[in-house]
C-alpha positions as CSV (number, residue, x, y, z in Angstrom):
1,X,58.5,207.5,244.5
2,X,54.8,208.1,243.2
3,X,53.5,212.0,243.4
4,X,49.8,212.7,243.3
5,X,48.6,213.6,239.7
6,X,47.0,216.9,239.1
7,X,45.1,217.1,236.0
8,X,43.6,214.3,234.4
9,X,41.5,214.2,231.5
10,X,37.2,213.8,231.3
11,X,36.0,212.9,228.0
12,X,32.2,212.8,226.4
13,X,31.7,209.4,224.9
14,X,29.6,207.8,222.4
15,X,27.4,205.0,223.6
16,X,27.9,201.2,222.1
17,X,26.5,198.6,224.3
18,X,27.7,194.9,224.0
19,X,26.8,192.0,225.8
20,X,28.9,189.2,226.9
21,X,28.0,187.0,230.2
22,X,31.1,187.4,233.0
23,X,32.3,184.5,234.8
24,X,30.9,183.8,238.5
25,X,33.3,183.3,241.1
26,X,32.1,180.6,243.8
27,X,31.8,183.5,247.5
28,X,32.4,186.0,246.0
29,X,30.2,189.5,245.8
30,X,32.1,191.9,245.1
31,X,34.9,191.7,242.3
32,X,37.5,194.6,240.0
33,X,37.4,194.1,237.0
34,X,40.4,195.0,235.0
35,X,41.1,194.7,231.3
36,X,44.4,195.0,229.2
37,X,45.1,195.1,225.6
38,X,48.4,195.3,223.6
39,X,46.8,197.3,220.3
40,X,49.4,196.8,217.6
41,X,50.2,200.0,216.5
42,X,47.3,202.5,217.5
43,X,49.1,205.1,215.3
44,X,47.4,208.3,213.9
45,X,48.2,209.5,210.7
46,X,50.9,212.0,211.2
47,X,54.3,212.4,211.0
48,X,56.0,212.5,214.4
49,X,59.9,213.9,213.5
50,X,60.9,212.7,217.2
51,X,59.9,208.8,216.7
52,X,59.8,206.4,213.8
53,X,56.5,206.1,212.7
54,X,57.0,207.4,209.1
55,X,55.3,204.3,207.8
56,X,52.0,205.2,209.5
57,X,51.2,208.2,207.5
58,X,49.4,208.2,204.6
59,X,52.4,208.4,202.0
60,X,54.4,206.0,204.4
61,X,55.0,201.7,203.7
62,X,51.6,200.7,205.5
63,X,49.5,203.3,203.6
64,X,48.3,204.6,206.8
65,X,44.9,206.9,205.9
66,X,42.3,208.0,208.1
67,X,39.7,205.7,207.0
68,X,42.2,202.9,208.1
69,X,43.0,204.4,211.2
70,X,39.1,205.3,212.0
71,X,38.2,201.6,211.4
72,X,41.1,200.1,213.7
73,X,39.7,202.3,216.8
74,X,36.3,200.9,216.1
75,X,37.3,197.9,216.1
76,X,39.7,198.3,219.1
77,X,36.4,199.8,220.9
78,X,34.2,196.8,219.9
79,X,36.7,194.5,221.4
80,X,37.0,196.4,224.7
81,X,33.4,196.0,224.5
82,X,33.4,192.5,224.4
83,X,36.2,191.7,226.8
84,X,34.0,194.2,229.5
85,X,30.8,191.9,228.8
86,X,27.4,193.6,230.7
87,X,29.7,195.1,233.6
88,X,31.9,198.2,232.9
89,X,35.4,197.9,233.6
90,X,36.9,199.3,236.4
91,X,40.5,200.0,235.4
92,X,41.7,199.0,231.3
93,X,45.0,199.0,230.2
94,X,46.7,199.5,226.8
95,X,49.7,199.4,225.4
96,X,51.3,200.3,221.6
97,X,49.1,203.7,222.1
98,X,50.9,207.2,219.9
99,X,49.6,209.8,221.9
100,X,47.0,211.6,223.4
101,X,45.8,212.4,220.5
102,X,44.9,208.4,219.3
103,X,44.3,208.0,223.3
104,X,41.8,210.3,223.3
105,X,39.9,209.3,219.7
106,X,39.5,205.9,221.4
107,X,38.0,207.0,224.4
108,X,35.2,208.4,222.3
109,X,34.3,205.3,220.8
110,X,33.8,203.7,224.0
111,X,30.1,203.8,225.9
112,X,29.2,207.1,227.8
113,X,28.3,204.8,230.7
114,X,31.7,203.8,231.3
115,X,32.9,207.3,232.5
116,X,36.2,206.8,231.4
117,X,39.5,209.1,233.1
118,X,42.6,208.6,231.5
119,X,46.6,208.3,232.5
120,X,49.5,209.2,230.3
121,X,52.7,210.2,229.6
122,X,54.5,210.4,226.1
123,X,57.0,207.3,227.2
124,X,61.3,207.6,225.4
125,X,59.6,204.5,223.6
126,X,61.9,205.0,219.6
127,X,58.9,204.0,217.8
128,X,56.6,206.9,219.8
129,X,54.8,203.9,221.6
130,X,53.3,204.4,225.1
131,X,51.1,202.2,227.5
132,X,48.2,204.4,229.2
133,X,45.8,203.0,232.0
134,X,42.2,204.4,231.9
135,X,40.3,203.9,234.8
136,X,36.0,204.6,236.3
137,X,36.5,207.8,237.7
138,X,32.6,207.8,239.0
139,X,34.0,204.4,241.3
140,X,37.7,205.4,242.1
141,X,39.9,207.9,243.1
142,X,43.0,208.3,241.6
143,X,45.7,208.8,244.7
144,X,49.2,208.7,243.2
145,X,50.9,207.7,239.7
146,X,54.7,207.1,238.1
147,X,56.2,206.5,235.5
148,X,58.9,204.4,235.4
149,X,61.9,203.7,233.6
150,X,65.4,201.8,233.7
151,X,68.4,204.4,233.1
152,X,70.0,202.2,231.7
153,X,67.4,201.1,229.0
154,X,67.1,203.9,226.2
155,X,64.5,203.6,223.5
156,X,61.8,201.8,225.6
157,X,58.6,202.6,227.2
158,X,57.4,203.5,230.3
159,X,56.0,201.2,232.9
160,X,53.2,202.9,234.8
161,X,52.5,202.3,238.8
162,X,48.7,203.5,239.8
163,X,47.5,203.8,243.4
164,X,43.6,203.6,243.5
165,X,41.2,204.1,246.6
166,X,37.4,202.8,245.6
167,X,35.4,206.2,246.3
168,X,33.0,204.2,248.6
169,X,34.3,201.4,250.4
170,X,37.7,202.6,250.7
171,X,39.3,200.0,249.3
172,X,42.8,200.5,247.8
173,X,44.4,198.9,244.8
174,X,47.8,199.5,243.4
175,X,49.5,198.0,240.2
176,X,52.2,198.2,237.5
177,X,50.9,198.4,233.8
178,X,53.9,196.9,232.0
179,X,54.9,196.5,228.1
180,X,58.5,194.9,228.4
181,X,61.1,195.5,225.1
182,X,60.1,193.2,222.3
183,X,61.6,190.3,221.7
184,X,63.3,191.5,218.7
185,X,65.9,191.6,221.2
186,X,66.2,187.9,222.3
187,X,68.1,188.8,225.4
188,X,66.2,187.9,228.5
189,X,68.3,189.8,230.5
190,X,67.0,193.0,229.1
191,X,63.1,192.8,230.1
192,X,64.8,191.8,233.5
193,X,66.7,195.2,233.6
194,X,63.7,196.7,232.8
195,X,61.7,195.9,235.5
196,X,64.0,197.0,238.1
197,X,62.6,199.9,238.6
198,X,59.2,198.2,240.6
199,X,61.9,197.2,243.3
200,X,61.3,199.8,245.7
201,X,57.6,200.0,245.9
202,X,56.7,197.9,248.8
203,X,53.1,196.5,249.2
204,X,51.8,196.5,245.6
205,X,49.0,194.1,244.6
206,X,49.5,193.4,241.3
207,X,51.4,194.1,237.9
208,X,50.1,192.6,234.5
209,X,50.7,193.5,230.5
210,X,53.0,192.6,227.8
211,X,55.8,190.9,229.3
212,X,57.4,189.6,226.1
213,X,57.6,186.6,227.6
214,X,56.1,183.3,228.6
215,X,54.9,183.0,232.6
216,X,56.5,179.6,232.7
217,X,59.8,181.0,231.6
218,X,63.5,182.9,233.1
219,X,61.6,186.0,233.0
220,X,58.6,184.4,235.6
221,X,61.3,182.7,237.5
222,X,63.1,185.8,238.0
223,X,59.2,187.5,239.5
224,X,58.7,184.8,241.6
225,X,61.6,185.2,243.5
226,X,60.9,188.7,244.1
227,X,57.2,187.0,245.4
228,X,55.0,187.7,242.7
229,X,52.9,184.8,241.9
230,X,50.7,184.5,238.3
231,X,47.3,184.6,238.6
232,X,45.5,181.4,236.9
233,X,44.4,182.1,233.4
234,X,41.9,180.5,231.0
235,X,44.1,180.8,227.6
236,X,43.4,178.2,224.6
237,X,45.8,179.0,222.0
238,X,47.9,182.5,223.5
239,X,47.3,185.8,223.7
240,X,49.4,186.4,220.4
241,X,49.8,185.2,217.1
242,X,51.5,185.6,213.8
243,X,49.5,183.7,211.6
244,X,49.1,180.2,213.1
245,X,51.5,180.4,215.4
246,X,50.5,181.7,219.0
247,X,52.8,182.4,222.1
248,X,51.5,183.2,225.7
249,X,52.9,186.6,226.1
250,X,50.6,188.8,228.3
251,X,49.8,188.0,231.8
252,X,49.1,189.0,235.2
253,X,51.0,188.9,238.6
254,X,49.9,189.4,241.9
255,X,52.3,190.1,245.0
256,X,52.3,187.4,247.6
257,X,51.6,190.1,250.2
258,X,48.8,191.6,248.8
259,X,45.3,190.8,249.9
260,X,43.6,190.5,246.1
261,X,43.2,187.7,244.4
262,X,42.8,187.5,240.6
263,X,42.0,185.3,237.3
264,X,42.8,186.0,234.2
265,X,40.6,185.4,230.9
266,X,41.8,185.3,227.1
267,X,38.9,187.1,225.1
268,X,38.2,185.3,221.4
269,X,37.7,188.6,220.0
270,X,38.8,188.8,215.9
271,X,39.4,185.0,216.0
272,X,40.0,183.4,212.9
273,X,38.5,179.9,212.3
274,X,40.0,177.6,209.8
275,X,38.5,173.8,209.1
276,X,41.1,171.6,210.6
277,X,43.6,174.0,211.5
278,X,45.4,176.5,214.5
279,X,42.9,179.8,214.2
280,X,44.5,182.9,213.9
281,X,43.7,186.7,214.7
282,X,42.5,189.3,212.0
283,X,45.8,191.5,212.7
284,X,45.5,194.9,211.5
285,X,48.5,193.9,209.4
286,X,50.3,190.3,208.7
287,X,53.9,190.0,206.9
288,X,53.2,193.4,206.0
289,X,49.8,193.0,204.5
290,X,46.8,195.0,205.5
291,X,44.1,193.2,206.9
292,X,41.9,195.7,208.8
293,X,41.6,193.7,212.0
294,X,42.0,195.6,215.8
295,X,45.1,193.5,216.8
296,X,47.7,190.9,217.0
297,X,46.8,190.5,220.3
298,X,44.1,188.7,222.2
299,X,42.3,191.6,225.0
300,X,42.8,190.3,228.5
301,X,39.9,190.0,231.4
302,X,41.1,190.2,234.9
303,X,39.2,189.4,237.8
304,X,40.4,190.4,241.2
305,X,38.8,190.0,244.2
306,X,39.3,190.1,248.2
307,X,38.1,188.5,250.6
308,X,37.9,191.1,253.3
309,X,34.5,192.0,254.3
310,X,33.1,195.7,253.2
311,X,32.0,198.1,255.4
312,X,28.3,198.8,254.9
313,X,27.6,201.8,253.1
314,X,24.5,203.7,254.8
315,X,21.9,204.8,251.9
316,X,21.8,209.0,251.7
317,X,17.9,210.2,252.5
């Protein structure tokens, strides 16, 4: 079961402001605001002898040099940016993330304003890839994390369980942060397996990522009996694509006990537009290519909100 963490890390970031109007919800006043973002490959540049990722370096197939890896996080950071709009997030999640290290580099390209702690673990992921939540340490206190894995599943990544208490109001908020094995492996029946290890946490309010997998499919089915419902999104095309061709594979759940309520937004952020045809996304690589872009993925908004009143917090003299 979840443990308190200990030690967390506080990082001085450089300041980027961005602008980008939010979405009003009709009653409501007070709103989370969560992002998540599978990165494609947020790699640094060296050689890992535990996990495959000889082809990011720079001798390796993808030519994988500083300047290119410098450029991604920018572009990862301007994107974060723009799915945040004028109100810093509260919680972001991302997945396809090294290490510390690239964790860490990111973080600094993000605004000073944001006061950004981070969570993470180096996950048994084969490739070396982890998912890692961040979260506004100046608004919430971190209470308890896990990470969590199915025995059964070697070679894949952790999922991560937070339990948050908002510093003033008290308000708690608890999730799982999930980047399910690719579908590589076609088998439904192995993102299933790798979920069971949520089972025995009662009373948490939502869990959202990569599920490798459409919300409509065998994999939502199978969350819906265990009374998770989807939250509504606003998604044109996907929130992935290879070239043309997009798929609806990130998403966001909340439990039908829960309290919060939630929305979810797809963020048109390295959108391709072509004359008459499906746009794409400026990958940072396509059938191998290089083309300098943040991601394959769209980043996600989420917007959860209750509607219990607050307590009123008494101004300090």
């Amino acid at each position: 079961m979840p443990a308190p963490i200990e030690l967390l890390l506080a990082l001085a970031l450089t300041p980027a402001p961005f602008a980008l109007g939010q979405p009003a919800i009709a009653g409501v006043q007070d709103s989370v605001h969560l992002l998540w973002w599978n990165v494609e490959n947020a790699f640094d540049t060296l050689d890992d002898p535990q996990t495959r990722d000889e082809a990011f370096t720079p001798s390796g197939s993808k030519e994988w040099t500083s300047k290119r890896y410098y450029r991604k996080l920018r572009h990862i950071a301007k994107g974060l940016r723009t799915a945040a709009g004028s109100t810093p997030p509260d919680f972001i999640g991302l997945c396809e993330i090294e290490n510390a290290t690239v964790l860490a580099d990111l973080v600094r390209q993000l605004p000073w304003e944001w006061a950004i702690w981070t969570c993470h673990q180096d996950s048994p992921d084969a490739r070396g890839i982890d998912v890692a939540v961040l979260y506004a340490q100046d608004r919430w206190r971190l209470d308890s994390i896990d990470f969590l894995h199915a025995s059964d599943l070697s070679g894949s990544r952790d999922i991560v369980y937070t339990a948050f208490c908002h510093k003033q109001t008290g308000q708690t908020l608890s999730g799982f942060w999930v980047h399910l094995p690719s579908q590589r492996d076609p088998r439904i029946a192995q993102r299933i397996r790798a979920l069971e290890p949520i089972r025995p946490y009662p009373h948490v309010d939502f869990l959202l990522g990569d599920l490798n997998s459409h919300p409509e499919g065998l994999l939502g089915a199978n969350l819906q009996a265990y009374n998770w419902s989807c939250m509504p999104s606003h998604v044109r095309w996907g929130t992935y694509a290879f070239g043309s061709r997009w798929s609806f594979l990130d998403s966001g759940w909340r439990h039908n006990s829960s309290k919060w309520h939630g929305e979810m937004h797809a963020i048109p952020f390295g959108i391709r537009q072509y004359e008459d045809h499906i746009p794409s996304i400026q990958a940072t690589f396509y059938a191998g290519r290089y083309c300098g872009g943040a991601s394959d993925h769209l980043p996600l908004r989420f917007t959860l909100w209750t509607c219990e009143p607050l307590p009123y917090i008494y101004p300090s003299n």
